[in-house]
N, C-alpha and C positions, 0 to 999 in steps of 0.2 A: 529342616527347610526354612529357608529366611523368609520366605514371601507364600503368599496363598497359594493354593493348586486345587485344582476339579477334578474329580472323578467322575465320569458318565456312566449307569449301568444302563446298559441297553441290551435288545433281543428281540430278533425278528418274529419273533413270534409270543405271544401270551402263555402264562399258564406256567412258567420255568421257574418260578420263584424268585423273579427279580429283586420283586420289592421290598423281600427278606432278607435276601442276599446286600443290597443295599442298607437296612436298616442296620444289619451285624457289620459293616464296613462302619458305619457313623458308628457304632459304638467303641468296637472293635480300638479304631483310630483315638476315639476320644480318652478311651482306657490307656492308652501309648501317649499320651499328654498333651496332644494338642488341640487345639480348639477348636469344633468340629460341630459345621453344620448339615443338617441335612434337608436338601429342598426338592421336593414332591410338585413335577411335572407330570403328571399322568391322572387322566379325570377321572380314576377312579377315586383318588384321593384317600389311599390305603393307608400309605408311609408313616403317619402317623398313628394307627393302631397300636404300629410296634413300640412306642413312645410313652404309652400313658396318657395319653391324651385324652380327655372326656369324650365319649362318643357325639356327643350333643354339640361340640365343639364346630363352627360350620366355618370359620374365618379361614384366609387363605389366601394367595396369590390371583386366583382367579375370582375371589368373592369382591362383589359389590366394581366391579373394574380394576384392569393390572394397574398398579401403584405407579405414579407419577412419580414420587420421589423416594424419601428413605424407605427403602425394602425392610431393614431390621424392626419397625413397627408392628409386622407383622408376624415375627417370628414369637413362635411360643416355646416356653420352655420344655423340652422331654429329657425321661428317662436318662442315665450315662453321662447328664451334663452336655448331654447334646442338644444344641438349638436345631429346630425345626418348625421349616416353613413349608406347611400343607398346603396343598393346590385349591383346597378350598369346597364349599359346596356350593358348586356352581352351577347355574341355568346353560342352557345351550348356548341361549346368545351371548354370558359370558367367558363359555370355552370360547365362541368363537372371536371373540374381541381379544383373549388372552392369545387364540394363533396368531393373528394378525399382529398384535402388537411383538411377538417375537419375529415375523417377518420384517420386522422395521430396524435398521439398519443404528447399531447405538444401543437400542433401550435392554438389550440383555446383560450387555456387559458392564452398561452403567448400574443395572439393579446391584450386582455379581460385586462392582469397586463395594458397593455401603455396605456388606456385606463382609467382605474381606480387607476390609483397613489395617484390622491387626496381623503380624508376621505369621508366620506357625501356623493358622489357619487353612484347615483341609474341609470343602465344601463337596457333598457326595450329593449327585443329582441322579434321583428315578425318574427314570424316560417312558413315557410309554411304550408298548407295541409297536415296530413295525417301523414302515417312516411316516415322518410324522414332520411339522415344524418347531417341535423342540428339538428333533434329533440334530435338523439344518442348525439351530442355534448354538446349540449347546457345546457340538462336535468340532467348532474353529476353535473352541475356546478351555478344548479340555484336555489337559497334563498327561491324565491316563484314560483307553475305554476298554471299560470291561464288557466282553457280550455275551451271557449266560447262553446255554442250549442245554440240553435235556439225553440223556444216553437212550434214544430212539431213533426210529428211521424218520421220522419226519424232521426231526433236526438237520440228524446228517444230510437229509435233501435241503436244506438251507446251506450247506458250507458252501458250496461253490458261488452263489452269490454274494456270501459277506465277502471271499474274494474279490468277486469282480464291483463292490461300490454298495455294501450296504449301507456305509456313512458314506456322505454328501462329498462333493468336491472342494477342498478348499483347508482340509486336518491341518492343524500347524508343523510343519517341521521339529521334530522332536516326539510329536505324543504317543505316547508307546499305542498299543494294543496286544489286550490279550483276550483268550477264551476260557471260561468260565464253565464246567463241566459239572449241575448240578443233578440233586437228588439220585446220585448212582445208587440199586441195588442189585450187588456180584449177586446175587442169588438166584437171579434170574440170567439166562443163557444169552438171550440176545442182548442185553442190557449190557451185563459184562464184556461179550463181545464187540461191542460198541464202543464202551471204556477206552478198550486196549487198542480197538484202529486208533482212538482220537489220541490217547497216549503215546501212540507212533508214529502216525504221519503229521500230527500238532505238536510235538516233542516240544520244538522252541514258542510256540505261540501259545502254549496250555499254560496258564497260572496257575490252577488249583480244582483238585475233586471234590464235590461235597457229597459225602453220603447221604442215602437216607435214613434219618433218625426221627423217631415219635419226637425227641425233645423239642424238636422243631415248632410244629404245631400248638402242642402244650406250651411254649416257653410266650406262642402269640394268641391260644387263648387268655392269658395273663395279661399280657401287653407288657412284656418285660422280655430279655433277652435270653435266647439260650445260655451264656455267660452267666447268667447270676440264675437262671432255673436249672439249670443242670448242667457245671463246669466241668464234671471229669467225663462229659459225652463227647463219642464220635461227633458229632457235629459243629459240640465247641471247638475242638479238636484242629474240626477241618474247617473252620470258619477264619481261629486266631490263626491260622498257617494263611491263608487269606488276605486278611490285614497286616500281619509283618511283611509278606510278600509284597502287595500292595505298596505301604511305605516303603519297601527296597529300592522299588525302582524309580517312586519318587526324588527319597534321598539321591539314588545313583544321577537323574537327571540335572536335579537342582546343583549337585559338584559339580557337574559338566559346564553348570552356566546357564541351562536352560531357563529361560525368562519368564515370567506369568504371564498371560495372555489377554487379560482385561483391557488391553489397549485396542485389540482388534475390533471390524465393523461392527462386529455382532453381540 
């Protein structure tokens, strides 16, 4: 890739393991050699556990008011050689000054330029839950989006709306999308059957299955990656198939000519 590009991990619903899923893309990417950051919009302010981060650590996007100018001040270093900019521990009134300021027309994309100056840079953004005004922001301005769901009925009762406009009006021409099919366990009947509709009727829109594996968990009581806690697991498995996918369709965009997006309103 000559020029930056965004990844958005989103999902209408909590609890799917986005934020995970996101953390093993920043790493995943940064282990594939390029420079790779990852920035944590969602108040829960997780993203960072998976990094090494001192828990105590409270700075962040949302702390203390959204940054007027160089965003990279903020960034701290994690794990993988991945930069990571945490959402912060923030008060209410600062979530709410951090929506507002992504509803303002300019200030996301200009954060997103100081950020991505150098080529080769791949920036993986955690979205919260649901909609949201990161999602509004984020989603004109993003190369690829991934939207994690869960192999249960309550998911599958969410597809027909990511159909019909779970992201906002406005996607750039070009930005892929794909679905994100996590924590599958075949062992269970409805589960596996679930699997296999979304493997069928999502054939071309499925990117990748992630099992469910212990290493998981374990690899983020750590604060390190399933990668380097346990590399011959199912999960690293299914995580690196993931991120080479991931960069495929990148690369295949960027030959196309497809253009970075930083110059848009948002």
């Amino acid at each position: 890739m000559a020029h930056a590009v965004l990844i958005a991990v989103a999902s209408p619903k909590g609890g799917v393991g986005k934020t995970t899923c996101a953390a093993h893309l920043a790493y995943g990417i940064a282990a594939a050699g390029y420079r790779t950051l990852a920035l944590d919009l969602d108040p829960q302010n997780s993203l960072r556990l998976h990094f090494g981060i001192p828990l105590g650590e409270a700075g962040g996007l949302a702390r203390g008011g959204p940054p007027a100018g160089d965003w990279m001040a903020r960034v701290l270093n994690g794990g993988g050689g991945v930069g990571v900019l945490p959402y912060g521990a923030a008060d209410g009134a600062q979530r709410r000054e951090l929506d507002q300021a992504l509803q303002t027309p300019g200030f996301l994309s200009a954060g997103l330029r100081g950020l991505a100056e150098q080529p080769d840079t791949v920036l993986v953004v955690d979205l919260p839950p649901g909609p949201s005004p990161a999602l509004d922001a984020v989603s004109p301005l993003a190369n690829l989006r991934l939207t994690l769901l869960l192999a249960d009925s309550a998911s599958v009762s969410l597809l027909p709306g990511l159909e019909d406009g779970f992201y906002p009006p406005g996607v750039a021409p070009g930005s892929e999308h794909r679905l994100v099919l996590n924590q599958v366990d075949i062992r269970r009947r409805l589960n596996r059957e679930i699997t296999e509709f979304m493997q069928t009727r999502y054939r071309d829109s499925l990117l990748a299955t992630l099992h469910r594996d212990e290493a998981v968990p374990e690899a983020g009581a750590r604060q390190i990656s399933v990668f380097e806690h346990a590399e011959s697991s199912r999960a690293a498995r299914d995580l690196g198939m993931l991120c080479r996918r991931s960069l495929a369709l990148l690369k295949g965009a960027d030959s196309a000519g497809y253009s970075p997006l930083w110059g848009h309103n948002r």
